[in-house]
C-alpha positions as CSV (number, residue, x, y, z in Angstrom):
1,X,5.4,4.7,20.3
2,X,6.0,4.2,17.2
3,X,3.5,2.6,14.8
4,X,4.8,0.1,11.7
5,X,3.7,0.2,8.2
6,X,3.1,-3.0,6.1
7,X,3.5,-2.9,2.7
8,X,1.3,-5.7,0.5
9,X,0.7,-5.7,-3.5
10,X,-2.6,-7.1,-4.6
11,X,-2.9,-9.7,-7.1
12,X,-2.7,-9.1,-10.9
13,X,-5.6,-8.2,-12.7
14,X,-5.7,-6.6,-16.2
15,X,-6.6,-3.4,-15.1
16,X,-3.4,-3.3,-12.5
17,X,-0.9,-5.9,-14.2
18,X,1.5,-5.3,-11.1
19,X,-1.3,-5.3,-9.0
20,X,-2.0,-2.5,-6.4
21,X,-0.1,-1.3,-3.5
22,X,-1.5,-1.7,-0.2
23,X,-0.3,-0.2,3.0
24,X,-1.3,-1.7,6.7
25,X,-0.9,0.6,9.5
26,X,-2.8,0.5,13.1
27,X,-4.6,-2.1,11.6
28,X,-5.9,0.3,8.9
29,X,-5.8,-1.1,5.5
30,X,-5.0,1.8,2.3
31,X,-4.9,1.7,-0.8
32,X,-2.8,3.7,-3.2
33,X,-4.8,5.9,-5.4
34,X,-4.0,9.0,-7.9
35,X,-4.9,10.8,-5.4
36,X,-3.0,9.7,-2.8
37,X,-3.9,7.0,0.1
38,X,-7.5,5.7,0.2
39,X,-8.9,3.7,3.1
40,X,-9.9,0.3,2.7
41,X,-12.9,-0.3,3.5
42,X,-13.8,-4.0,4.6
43,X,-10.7,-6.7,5.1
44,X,-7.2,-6.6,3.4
45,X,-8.0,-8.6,0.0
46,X,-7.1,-12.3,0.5
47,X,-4.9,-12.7,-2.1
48,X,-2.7,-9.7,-1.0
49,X,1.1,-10.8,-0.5
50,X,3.5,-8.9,2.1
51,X,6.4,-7.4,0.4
52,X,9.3,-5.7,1.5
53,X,9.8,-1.2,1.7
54,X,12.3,-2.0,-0.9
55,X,10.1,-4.1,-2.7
56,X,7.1,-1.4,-2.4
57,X,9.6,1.3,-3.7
58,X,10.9,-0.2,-6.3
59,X,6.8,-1.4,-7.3
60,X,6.7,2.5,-7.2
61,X,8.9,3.0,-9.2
62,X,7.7,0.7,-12.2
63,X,4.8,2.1,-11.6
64,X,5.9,6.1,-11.9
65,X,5.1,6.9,-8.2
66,X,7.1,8.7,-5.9
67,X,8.5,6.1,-3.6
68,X,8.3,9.1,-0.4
69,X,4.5,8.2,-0.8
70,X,5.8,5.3,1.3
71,X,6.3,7.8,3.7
72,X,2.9,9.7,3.6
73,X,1.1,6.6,4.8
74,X,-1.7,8.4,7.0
75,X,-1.5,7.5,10.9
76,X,-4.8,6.6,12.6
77,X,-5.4,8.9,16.1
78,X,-6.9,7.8,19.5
């Protein structure tokens, strides 16, 4: 099976005017870092909105990331 990733941008802030991308997967929450994905610790923030892949690539994009970091989102194990 299978296992979906959601996409989510944090709010604005003035350090991150686009706010952050974060990536849900297995219920893990990440965060994307310069150093690639960082776990979440603690809940998805509140004010987090569900976007789109195409919404998270283009965010990318803006934002001079690779969008195949999408891809790279890591996959929890049982």
């Amino acid at each position: 099976m299978t296992s979906m990733t959601r996409f989510l941008r944090s709010e604005q802030t003035m350090a991150f005017p686009h706010g952050r991308l974060i990536a849900s997967r297995d219920g893990v929450n990440y965060v994307l870092a310069p150093d690639g994905w960082d776990h979440l610790a603690g809940p998805r923030p509140g004010h987090a909105v569900l976007v789109s892949r195409e919404d998270a690539e283009d965010w990318c994009e803006r934002e001079g990331w690779d969008p195949h970091l999408l891809d790279e989102v890591p996959a929890t194990t049982s």
